[in-house]
C-alpha positions in Angstrom: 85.8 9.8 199.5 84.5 7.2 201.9 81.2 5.7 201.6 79.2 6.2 205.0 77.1 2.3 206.5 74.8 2.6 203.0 73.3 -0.5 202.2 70.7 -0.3 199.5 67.1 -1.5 200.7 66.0 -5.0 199.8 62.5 -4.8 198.6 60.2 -7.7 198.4 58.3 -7.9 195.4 55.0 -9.8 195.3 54.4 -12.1 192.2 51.5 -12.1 190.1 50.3 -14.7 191.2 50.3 -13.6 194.8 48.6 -10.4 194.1 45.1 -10.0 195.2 42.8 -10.2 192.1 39.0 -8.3 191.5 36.6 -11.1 190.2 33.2 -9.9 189.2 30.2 -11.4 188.9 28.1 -11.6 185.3 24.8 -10.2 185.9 21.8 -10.3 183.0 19.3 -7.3 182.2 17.2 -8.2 184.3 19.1 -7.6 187.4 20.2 -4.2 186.1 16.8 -3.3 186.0 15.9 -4.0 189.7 19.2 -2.6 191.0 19.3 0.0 193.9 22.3 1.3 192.6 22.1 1.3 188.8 25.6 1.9 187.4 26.4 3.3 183.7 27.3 0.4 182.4 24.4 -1.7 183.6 21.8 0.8 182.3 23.4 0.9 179.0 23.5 -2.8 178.9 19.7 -3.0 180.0 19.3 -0.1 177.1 20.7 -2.9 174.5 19.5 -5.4 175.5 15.3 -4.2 175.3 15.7 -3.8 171.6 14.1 -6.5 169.5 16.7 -9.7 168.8 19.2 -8.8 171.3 21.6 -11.6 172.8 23.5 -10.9 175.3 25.6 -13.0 178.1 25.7 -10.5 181.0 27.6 -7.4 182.0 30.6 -7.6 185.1 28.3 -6.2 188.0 30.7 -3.5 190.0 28.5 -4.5 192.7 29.6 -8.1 193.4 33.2 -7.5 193.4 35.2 -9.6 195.4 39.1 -10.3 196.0 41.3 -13.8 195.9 
């Protein structure tokens, strides 16, 4: 049985650190609630965040996603 010109394929892999990366940017209640395009977890965020004694430090805004 002879082996025909099979040479197996060299794939490049990418490190994780070369990989493109999604950053987002933290947006408060307040710019939930003028947003054109409100998103589900920017209206629930807004929905905690009206209630008496809330603190909150933002939600990752879908909206301002960029890549690196």
């Amino acid at each position: 049985m002879a082996k025909g010109n099979s040479k197996a394929k060299v794939v490049k892999k990418t490190k994780s650190t070369e990989r493109k990366q999604y950053h987002y940017k933290l947006v408060l209640s307040d710019t939930c609630a003028v947003c054109k395009t409100p998103c589900e977890r920017g209206m629930s965020y807004l929905a905690r965040m009206k209630k008496p004694g809330a603190v909150g430090k933002g939600v990752p805004c879908i909206l301002t996603r960029t890549y690196s």
